[in-house]
C-alpha positions in Angstrom: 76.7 17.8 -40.8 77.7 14.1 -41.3 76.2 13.1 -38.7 72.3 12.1 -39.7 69.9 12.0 -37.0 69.3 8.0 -37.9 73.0 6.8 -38.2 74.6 9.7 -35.4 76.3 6.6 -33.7 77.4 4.5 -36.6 78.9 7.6 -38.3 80.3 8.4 -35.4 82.1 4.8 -34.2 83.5 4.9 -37.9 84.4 7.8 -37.5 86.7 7.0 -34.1 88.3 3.4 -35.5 89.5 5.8 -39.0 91.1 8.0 -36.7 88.8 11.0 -38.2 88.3 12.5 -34.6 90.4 11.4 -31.8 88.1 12.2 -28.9 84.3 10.5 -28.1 81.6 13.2 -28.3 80.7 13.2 -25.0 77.0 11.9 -25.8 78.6 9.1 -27.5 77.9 6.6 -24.7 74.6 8.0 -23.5 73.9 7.6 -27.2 75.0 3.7 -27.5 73.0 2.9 -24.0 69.9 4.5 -25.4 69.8 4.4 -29.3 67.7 7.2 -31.2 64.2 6.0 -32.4 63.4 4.9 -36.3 61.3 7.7 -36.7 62.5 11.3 -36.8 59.0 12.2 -36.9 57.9 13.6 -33.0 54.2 12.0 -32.0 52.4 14.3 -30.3 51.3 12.8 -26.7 47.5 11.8 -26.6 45.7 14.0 -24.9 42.3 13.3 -23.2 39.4 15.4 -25.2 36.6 16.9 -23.1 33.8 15.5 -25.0 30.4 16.9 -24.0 27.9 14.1 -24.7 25.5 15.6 -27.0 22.9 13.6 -29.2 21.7 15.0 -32.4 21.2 18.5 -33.5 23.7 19.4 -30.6 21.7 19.0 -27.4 23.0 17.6 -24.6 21.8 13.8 -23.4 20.0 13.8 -20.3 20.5 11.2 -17.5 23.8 10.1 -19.1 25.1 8.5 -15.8 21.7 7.6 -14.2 20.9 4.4 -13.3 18.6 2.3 -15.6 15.0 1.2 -14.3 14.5 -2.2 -13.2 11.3 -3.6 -14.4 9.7 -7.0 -13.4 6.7 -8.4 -14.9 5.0 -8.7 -11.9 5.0 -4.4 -11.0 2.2 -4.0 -13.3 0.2 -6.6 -12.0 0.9 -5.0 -8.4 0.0 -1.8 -9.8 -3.7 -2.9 -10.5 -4.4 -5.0 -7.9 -3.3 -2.2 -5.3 -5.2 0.9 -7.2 -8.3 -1.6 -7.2 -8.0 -3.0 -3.3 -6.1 0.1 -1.7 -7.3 -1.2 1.8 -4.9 -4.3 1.5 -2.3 -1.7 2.3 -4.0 -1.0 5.6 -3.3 -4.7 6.5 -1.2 -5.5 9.4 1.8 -6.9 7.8 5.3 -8.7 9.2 8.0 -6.3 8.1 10.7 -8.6 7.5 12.7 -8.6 4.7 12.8 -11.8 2.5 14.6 -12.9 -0.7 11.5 -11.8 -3.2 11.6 -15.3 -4.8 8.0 -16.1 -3.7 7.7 -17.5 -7.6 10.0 -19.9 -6.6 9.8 -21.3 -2.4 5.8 -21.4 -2.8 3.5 -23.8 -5.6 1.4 -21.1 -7.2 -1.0 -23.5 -8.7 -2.9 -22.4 -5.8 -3.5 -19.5 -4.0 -3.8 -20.4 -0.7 -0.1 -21.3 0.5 0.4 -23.3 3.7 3.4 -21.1 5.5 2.4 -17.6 3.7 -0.6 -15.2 5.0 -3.6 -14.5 2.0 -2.5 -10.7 0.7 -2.2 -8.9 -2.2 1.4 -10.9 -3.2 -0.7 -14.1 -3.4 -3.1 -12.9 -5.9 0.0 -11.2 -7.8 1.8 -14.5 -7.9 -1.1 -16.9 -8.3 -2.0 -14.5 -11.7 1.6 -14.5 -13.0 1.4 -18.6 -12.8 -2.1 -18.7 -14.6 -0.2 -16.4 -17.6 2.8 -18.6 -17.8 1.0 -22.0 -17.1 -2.0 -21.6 -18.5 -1.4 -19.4 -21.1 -4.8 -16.9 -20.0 -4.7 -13.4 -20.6 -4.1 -10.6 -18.0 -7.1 -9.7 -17.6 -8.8 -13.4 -17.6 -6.0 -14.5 -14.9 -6.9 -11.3 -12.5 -10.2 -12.1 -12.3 -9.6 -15.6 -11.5 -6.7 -15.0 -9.2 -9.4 -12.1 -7.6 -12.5 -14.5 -7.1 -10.4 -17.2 -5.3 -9.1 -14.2 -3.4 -12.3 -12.9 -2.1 -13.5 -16.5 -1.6 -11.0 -17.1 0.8 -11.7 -13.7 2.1 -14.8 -14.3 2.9 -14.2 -17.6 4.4 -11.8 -15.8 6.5 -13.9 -13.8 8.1 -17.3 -16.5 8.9 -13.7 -18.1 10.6 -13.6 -15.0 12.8 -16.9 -14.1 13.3 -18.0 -18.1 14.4 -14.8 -18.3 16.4 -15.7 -14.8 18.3 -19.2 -15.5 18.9 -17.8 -18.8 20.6 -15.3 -17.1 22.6 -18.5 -14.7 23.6 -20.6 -17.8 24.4 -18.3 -19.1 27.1 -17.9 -15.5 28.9 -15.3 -14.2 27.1 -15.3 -10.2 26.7 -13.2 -8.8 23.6 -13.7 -5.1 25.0 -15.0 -2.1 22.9 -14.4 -2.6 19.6 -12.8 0.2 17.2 -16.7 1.1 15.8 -17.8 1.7 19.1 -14.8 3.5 20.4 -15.4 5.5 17.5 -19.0 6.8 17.5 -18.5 7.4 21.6 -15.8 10.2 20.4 -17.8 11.3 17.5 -20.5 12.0 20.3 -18.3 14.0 22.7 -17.2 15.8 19.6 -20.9 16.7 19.0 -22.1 17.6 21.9 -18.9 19.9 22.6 -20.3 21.3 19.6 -24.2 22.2 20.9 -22.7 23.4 23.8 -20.7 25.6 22.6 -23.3 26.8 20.1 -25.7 27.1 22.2 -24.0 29.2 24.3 -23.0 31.5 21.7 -26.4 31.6 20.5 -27.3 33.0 24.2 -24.7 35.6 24.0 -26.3 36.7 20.7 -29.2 37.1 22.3 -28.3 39.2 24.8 -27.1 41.6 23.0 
């Protein structure tokens, strides 16, 4: 009983040079290695709380660990362009993967780019310059960035037409062309079709 939980190893060396005991307890050395704490007072361990993520009025968040949406400017300009020309998707296009950075490797102050085919990207990029640049609206910089699209549309296609009825000129024979292969199997189609129905209109007949 004289030996407090604090001072168990003071009391106790006292007690050994006064001669009170004779004998160390035999936790007297583990004791003096590894001295008691100050506190008498036991901490509980922390234990990790299963919190269920809940947001007010006690229902539970949605989509906690899903990734956030990346957003650029230029998606809704993309959007547009591609619900208003759908056939630019049709387009035969190079399917290599590049850096995106066409803002940056091409001068957007016009259109037409030396090393990069006309599409749907150059009207994109051409309009997202005329907002930043020029300060125009959406809607004013889409029809610009549109009409110098279509121009050089247009003037793509006189470039084809001329350089085809050249090659034509000199003897040169392109083949059938995907029109014409067309209606010749829309014919065949057809007259499978009055064959057959005229044949089952015999049959009818018959009868």
């Amino acid at each position: 009983r004289y030996l407090a939980p604090l001072r168990v190893l003071q009391t106790a060396t006292r007690m050994l040079e006064s001669g009170y005991i004779s004998q160390e307890p035999v936790w007297f050395r583990a004791v003096a290695e590894i001295p008691p704490t100050t506190t008498i007072v036991r901490t509980p361990p922390v234990l990790f709380q299963n919190r269920s993520h809940k947001a007010k009025g006690g229902r539970k968040v949605r989509n906690l660990f899903k990734p956030q949406k990346i957003i650029y400017p230029e998606d809704e300009l993309r959007q547009q362009f591609f619900k208003d020309h759908p056939w630019e998707l049709a387009r035969p296009r190079v399917l290599v993967e590049n850096d995106g950075r066409d803002h940056d490797r091409y001068d957007w102050s016009n259109i037409q780019q030396r090393n990069k085919a006309l599409d749907g990207e150059s009207v994109v990029q051409r309009q997202m310059w005329l907002m930043v640049n020029k300060g125009m609206s959406q809607t004013a910089a889409y029809d610009l960035a549109r009409k110098e699209f279509y121009d050089l549309r247009m003037q793509e296609d006189i470039e084809r037409r001329i350089a085809s009825e050249e090659a034509q000129a000199t003897g040169a024979y392109f083949g059938k062309t995907y029109i014409d292969v067309g209606v010749e199997l829309e014919g065949k189609v057809l007259e499978d079709w009055k064959e057959k129905a005229t044949k089952l209109a015999m049959m009818k007949k018959g009868r």
